[in-house]
C-alpha positions in Angstrom: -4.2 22.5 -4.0 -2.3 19.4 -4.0 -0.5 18.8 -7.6 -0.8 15.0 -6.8 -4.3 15.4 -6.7 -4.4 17.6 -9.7 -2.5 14.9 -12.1 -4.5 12.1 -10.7 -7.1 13.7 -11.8 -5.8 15.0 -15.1 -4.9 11.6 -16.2 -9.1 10.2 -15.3 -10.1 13.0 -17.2 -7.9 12.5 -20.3 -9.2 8.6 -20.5 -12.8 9.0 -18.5 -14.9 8.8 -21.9 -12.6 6.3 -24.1 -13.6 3.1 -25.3 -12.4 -0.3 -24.1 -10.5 -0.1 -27.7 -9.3 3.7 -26.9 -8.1 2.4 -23.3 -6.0 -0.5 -24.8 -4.5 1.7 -27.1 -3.9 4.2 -24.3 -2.2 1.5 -22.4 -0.2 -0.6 -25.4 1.2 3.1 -26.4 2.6 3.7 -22.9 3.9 0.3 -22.2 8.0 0.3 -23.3 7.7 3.8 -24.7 8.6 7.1 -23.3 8.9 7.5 -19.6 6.5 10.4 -19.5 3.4 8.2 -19.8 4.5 5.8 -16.3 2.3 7.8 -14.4 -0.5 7.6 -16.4 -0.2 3.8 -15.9 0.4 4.2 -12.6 -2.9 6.1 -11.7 -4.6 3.6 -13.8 -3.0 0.9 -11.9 -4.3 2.5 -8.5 -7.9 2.3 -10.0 -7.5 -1.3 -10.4 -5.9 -2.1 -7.1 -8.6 0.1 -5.1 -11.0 -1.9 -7.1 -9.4 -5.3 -6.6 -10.1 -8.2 -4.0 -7.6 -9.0 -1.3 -7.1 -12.1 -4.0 -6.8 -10.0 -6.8 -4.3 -7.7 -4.9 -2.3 -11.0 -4.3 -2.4 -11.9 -7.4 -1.3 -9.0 -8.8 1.6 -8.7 -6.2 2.5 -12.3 -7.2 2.9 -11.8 -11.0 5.1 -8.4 -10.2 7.4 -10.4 -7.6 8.0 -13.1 -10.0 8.4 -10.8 -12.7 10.8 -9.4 -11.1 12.8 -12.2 -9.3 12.4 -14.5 -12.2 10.1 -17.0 -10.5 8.2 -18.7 -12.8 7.7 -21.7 -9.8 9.8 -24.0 -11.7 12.5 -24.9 -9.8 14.9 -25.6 -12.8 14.3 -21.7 -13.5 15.9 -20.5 -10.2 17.9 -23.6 -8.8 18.3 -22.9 -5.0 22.4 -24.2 -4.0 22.9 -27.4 -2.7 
């Protein structure tokens, strides 16, 4: 059996019958806490992407790159050289 497979699975099972309120908790606990719980988020991130619109799935990309590059599409926040 593939351990992949296995966790993926783990982690549906161990939120499958939680609330919306169980879920958010779930989620706020693992956000900026101990590293253990990233992938967690991350299989519950690949439920939402497999669920997502091509739209969605831009969108989503969007808000990481700028997150991550500091684009906020203000130009005064990133000034290019002139």
């Amino acid at each position: 059996m593939n351990p992949i497979i296995d966790l993926r699975q783990a982690i549906v099972n161990r939120v499958q019958d939680n609330s919306k309120e169980q879920l958010a908790e779930v989620i706020e606990g693992s956000v900026d806490h101990d590293e253990k719980a990233l992938p967690g988020l991350g299989v519950l991130f690949e439920m939402i992407w497999k669920q997502s619109s091509e739209n969605e799935q831009s969108h989503l990309v969007n808000a990481i790159y700028q997150h991550l590059h500091g684009d906020t599409g203000n130009a005064a926040a990133n000034p290019s050289p002139s």
